[in-house]
C-alpha positions in Angstrom: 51.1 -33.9 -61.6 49.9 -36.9 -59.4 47.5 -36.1 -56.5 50.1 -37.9 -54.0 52.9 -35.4 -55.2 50.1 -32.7 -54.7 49.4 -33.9 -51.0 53.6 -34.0 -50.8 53.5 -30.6 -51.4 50.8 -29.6 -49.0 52.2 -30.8 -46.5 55.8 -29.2 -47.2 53.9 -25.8 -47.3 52.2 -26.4 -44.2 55.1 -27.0 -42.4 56.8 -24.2 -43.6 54.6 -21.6 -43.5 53.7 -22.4 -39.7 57.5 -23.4 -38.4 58.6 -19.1 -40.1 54.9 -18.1 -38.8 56.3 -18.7 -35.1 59.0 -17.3 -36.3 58.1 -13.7 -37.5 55.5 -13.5 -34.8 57.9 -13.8 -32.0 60.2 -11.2 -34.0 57.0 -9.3 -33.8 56.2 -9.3 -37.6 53.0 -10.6 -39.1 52.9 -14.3 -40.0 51.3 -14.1 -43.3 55.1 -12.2 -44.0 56.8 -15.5 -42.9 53.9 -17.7 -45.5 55.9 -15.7 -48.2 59.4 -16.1 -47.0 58.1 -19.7 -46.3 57.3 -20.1 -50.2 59.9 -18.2 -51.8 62.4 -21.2 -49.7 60.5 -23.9 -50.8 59.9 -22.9 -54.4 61.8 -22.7 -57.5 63.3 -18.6 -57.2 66.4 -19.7 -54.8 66.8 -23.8 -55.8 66.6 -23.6 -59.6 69.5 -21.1 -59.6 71.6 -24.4 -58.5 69.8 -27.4 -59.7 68.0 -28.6 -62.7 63.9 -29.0 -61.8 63.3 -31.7 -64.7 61.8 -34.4 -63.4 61.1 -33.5 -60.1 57.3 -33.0 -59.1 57.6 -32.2 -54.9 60.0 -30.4 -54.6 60.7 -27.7 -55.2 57.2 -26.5 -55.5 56.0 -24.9 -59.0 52.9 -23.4 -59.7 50.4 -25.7 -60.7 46.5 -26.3 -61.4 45.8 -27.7 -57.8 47.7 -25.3 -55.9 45.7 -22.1 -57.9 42.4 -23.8 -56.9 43.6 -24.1 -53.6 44.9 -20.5 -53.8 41.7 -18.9 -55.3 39.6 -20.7 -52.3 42.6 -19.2 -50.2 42.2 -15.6 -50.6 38.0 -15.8 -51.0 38.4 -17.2 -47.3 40.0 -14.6 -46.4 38.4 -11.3 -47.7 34.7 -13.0 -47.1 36.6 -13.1 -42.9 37.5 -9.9 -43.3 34.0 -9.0 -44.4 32.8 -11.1 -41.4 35.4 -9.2 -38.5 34.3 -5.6 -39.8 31.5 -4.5 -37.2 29.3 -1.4 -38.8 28.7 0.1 -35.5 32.3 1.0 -34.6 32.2 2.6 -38.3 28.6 4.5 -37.2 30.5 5.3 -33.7 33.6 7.2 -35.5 31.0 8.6 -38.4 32.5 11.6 -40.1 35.8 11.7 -38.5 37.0 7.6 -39.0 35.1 8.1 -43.2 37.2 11.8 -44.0 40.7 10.0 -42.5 40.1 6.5 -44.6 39.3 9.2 -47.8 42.4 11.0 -47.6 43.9 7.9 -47.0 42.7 6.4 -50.2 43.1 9.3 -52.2 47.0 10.6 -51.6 47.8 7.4 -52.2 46.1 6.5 -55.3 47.2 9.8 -56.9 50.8 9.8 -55.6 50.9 5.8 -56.5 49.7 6.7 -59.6 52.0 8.9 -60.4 55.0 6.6 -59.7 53.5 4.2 -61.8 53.8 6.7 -64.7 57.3 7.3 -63.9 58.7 3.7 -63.7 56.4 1.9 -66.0 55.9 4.4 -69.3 55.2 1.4 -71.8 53.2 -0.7 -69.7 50.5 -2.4 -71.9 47.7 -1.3 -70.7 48.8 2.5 -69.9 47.1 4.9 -67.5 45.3 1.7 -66.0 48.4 -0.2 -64.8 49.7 3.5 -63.4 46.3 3.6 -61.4 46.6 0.1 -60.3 49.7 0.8 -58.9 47.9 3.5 -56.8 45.1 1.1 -56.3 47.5 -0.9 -54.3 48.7 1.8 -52.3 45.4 2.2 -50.9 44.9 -0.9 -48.7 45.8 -0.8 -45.1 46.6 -3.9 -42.7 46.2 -2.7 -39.4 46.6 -6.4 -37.8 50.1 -5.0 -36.3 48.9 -1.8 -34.9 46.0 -3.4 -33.4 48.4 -5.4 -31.7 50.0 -2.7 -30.6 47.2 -0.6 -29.4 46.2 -2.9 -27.0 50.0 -4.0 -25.8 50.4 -0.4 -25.1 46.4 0.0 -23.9 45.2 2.7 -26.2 43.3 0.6 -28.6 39.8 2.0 -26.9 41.2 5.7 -27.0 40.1 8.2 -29.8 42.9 7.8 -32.3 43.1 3.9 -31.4 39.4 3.4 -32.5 39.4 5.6 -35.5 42.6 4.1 -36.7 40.7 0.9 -37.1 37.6 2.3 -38.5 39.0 3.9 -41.0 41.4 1.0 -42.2 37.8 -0.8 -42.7 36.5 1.9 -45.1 40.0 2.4 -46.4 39.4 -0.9 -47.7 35.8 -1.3 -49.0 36.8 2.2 -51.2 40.3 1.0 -52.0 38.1 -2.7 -53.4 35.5 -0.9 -54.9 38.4 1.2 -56.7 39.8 -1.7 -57.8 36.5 -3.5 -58.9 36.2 -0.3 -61.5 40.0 -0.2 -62.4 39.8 -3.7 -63.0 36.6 -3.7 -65.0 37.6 -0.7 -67.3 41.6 -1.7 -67.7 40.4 -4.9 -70.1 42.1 -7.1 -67.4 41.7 -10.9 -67.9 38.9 -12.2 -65.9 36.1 -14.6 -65.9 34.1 -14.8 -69.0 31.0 -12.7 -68.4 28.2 -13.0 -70.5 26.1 -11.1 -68.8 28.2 -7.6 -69.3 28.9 -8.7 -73.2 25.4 -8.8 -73.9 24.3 -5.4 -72.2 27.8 -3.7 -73.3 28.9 -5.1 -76.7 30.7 -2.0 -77.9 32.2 -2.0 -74.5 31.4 1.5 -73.3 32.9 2.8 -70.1 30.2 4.4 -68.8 27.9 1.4 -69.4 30.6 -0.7 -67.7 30.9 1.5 -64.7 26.9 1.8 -64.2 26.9 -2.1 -64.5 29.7 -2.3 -61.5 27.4 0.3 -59.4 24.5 -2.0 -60.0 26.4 -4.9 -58.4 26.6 -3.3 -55.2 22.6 -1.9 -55.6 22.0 -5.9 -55.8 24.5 -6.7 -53.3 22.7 -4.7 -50.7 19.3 -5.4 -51.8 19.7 -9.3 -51.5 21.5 -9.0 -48.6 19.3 -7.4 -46.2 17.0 -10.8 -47.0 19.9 -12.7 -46.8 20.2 -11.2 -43.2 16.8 -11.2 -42.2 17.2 -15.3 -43.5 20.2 -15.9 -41.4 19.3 -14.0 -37.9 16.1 -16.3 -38.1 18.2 -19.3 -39.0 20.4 -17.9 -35.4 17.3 -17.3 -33.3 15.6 -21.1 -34.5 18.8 -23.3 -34.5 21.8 -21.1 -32.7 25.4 -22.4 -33.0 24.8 -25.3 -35.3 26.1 -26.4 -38.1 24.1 -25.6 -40.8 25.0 -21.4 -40.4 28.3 -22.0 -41.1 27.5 -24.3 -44.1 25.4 -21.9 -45.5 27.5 -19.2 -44.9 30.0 -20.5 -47.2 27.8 -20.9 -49.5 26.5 -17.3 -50.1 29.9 -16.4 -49.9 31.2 -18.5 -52.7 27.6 -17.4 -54.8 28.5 -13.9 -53.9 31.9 -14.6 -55.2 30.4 -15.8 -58.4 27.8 -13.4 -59.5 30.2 -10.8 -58.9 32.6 -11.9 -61.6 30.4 -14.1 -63.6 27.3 -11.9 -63.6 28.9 -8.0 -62.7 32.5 -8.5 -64.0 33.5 -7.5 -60.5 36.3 -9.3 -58.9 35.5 -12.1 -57.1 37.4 -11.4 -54.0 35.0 -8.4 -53.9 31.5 -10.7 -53.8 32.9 -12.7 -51.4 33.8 -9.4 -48.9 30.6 -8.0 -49.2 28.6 -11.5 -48.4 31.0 -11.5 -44.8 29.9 -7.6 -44.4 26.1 -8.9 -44.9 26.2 -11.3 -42.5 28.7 -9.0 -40.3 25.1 -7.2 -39.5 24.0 -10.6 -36.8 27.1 -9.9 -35.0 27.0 -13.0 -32.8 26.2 -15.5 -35.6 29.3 -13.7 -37.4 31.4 -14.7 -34.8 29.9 -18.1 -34.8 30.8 -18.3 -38.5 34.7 -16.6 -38.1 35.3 -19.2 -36.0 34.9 -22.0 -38.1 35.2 -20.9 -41.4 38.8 -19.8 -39.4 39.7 -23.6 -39.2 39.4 -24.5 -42.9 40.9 -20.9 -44.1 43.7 -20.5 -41.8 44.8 -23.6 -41.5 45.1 -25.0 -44.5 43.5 -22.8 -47.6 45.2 -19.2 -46.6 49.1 -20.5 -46.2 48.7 -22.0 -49.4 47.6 -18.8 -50.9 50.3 -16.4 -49.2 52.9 -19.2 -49.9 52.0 -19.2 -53.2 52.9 -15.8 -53.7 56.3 -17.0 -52.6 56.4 -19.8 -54.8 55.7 -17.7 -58.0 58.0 -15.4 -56.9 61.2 -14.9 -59.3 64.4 -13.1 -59.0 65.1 -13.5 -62.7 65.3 -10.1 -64.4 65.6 -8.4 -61.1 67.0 -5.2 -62.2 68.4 -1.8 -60.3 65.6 -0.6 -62.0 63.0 -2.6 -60.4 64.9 -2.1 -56.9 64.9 1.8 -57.5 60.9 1.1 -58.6 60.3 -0.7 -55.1 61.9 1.4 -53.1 60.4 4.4 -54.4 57.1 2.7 -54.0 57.7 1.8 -50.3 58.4 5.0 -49.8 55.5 6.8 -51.7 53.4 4.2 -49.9 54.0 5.0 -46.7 54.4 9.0 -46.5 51.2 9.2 -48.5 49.4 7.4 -45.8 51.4 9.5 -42.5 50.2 13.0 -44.4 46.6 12.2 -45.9 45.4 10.3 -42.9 47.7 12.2 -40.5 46.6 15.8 -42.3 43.0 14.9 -42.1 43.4 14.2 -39.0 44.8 17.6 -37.6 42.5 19.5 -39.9 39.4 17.8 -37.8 41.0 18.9 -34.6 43.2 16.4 -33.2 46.5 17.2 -31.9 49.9 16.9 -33.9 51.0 14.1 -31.9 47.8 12.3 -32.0 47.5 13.5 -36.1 51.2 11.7 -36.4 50.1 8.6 -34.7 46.8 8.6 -36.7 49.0 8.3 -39.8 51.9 6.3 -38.3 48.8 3.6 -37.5 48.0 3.5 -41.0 50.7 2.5 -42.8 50.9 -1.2 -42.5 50.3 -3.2 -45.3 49.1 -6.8 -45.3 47.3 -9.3 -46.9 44.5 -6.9 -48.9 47.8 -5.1 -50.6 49.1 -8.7 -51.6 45.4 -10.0 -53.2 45.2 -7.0 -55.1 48.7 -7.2 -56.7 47.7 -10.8 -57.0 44.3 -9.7 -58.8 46.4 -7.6 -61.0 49.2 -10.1 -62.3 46.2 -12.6 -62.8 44.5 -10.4 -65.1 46.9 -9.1 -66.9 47.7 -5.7 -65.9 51.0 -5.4 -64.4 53.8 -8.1 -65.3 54.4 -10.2 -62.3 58.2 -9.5 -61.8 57.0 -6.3 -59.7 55.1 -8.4 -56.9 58.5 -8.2 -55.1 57.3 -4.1 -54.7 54.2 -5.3 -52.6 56.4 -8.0 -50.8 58.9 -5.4 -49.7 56.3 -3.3 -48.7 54.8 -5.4 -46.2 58.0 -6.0 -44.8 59.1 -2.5 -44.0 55.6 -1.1 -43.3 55.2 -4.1 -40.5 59.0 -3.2 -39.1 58.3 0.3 -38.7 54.6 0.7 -37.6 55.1 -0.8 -34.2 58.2 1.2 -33.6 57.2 4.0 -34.3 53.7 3.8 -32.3 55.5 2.6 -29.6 58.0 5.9 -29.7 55.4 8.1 -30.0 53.0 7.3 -26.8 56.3 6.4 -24.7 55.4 8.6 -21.3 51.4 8.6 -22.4 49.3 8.2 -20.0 46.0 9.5 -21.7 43.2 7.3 -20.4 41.1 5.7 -22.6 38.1 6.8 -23.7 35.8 4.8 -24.6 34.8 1.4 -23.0 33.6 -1.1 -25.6 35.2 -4.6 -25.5 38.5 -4.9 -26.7 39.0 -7.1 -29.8 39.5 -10.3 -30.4 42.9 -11.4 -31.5 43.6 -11.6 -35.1 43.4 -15.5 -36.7 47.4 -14.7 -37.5 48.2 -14.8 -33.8 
């Protein structure tokens, strides 16, 4: 492919993904859904069912070389922001109750998911490893939409409102460091690591999971001088350039010495280097706000419309149907009864338990890099990424609804009085 056809094609996505953006956000859905729906109409899963794609290099758009670099950068942006918006002290606010809700959360899930996994995928190649990745993505929580939500309906500073989103924050360090192990021990495809080989030649799993532990030892270890180096850098030079530069570039050596080094995944390094430098709060913000203008604006669209692109309808089965919709549905009840149950069991009320659990259903953009991680490396076939695509769909329709039905005639004050959140980079 020529690098003009490539630039085409950028532009094409761009356009796309931000024209059914607007769109889904003023049907109150989550934009990164419309970056998918945007792909899947400009790539080859609706046009090549009624026209040849010989000879045509811009459209539609096919998976190619530039767009999975693009891609890869795409989705490091994105969990090394994530890393960045995650503030420890709400976590240390919430403690107990915010950690036992994100564990039940993470544990129903992966359990019941694996479970389904068993039952509609008994010959998958790499056995009880694909079953548990299927739980793996079951884990993650998006709670982008119920934030949303929250503070539409003023209750994001209440009780349930703030341990809603610290949980989802745990949920998903425990759900990636789940799949940093499942990964690791499944065989998966990833980056050559010479490191591990050398340390681990007969390949033993306990050696390999000791190996993953000692990534995160190292991870915090370097990064309290990493922190130490950057709130110095904030208090000698504040707002300049050079914080964000560097930023980037101990997320992107995060990134690397997790896979390269650790055989962790990379999307892993680079969440942990926007958690170390989460810890200077105001040069995180800094940082969000222009790493924000590279990722969401041109690096991220290109990686959720590249889920899109490679989607493909061919072998779409009742099979696979009856496998996404039993997913969905697994997905979602898992997370209304562990969270919701934990919940009740530490005191709450049952309307307040049914809105902790109604709050963390929503699935987003963590669920979709992980199924991504997976069909990269090997372990699930990529015909199933519509499961994860549907969903995000129904998870985003019926989390607002349902919120918004169950604190109709609320008038609970809030009660606490931080500052409210700043909007998501979707909006």
């Amino acid at each position: 492919m020529e690098i003009t056809d490539f630039l085409c094609q950028i532009a094409i996505i761009l356009f796309s993904t931000k024209m059914i953006g607007i769109l889904m956000r003023r049907l109150g859905l989550p934009q990164v859904l419309g970056f998918i729906v945007a792909g899947i109409l400009i790539g080859p899963a609706i046009w090549e069912q009624f026209f040849s794609l010989e000879g045509l290099n811009v459209f539609p758009i096919k998976q190619s070389e530039y767009l999975k670099v693009f891609a890869e950068v795409g989705v490091i942006f994105v969990m090394f922001t994530a890393g960045l918006e995650t503030n420890l002290k709400d976590i240390k606010k919430t403690g107990v109750a915010a950690f036992a809700v994100a564990a039940c959360g993470v544990v129903l899930p992966l359990a019941a998911g694996t479970g389904v996994g068993a039952l509609f995928l008994p010959d998958a190649e790499h056995g009880f490893f694909t079953w548990l990745f299927i739980g793996v993505i079951m884990t993650a929580t998006s709670v982008g939409i119920t934030v949303e939500v929250l503070r539409e309906l003023g209750k994001l500073q209440t009780k349930v409102g703030t341990v809603i989103l610290s949980a989802a924050i745990i949920d998903d360090v425990l759900g990636i460091m789940v799949l940093a192990i499942v990964l690791s021990l499944s065989g998966a495809k990833t980056a050559e690591n010479t490191v591990l080989g050398l340390i681990n030649p007969d390949g033993s799993a306990v050696i390999s999971i000791l190996w993953i532990l000692m990534f995160f030892v190292f991870a915090v270890g370097a990064g309290i001088g990493f922190s130490k180096l950057f709130k110095f850098i904030e208090k000698k030079s504040p707002h300049t350039r050079r914080i964000p530069i560097l930023s980037i570039a101990l997320c992107f050596l995060y990134a690397f010495i997790a896979e390269r080094v650790f055989g962790v995944a990379d999307i892993t390094g680079a969440y942990i280097a926007g958690l170390v430098l989460s810890t200077n709060h105001k040069s995180a913000q800094y940082v969000d706000r222009k790493v924000s203008i590279n990722s969401y604006t041109i690096f991220a669209p290109i990686f959720f419309a590249g889920i899109g692109i490679k989607m493909s309808f061919n072998g779409f089965t009742a099979e696979t149907l009856l496998f996404a919709a039993a997913f969905t549905l697994v997905a979602i009840l898992t997370k209304i009864i562990g969270c919701g149950g934990m919940a009740k069991l530490l005191g709450f009320s049952a309307k307040d338990s049914l809105r902790t659990g109604i709050g963390m259903i929503a699935r987003g953009e963590v669920a979709l890099i992980v199924m991504e991680k997976g069909i990269d490396g090997g372990i699930i076939d990529a015909k199933y990424r519509v499961i994860v695509v549907l969903l995000v769909l129904v998870s985003s329709l019926l989390a607002p609804i349902l919120l918004k039905v169950l604190y109709k005639n609320d008038d609970t004050p809030p009660l606490l009085s931080k500052p409210e959140l700043e909007e998501g980079h979707f909006d």
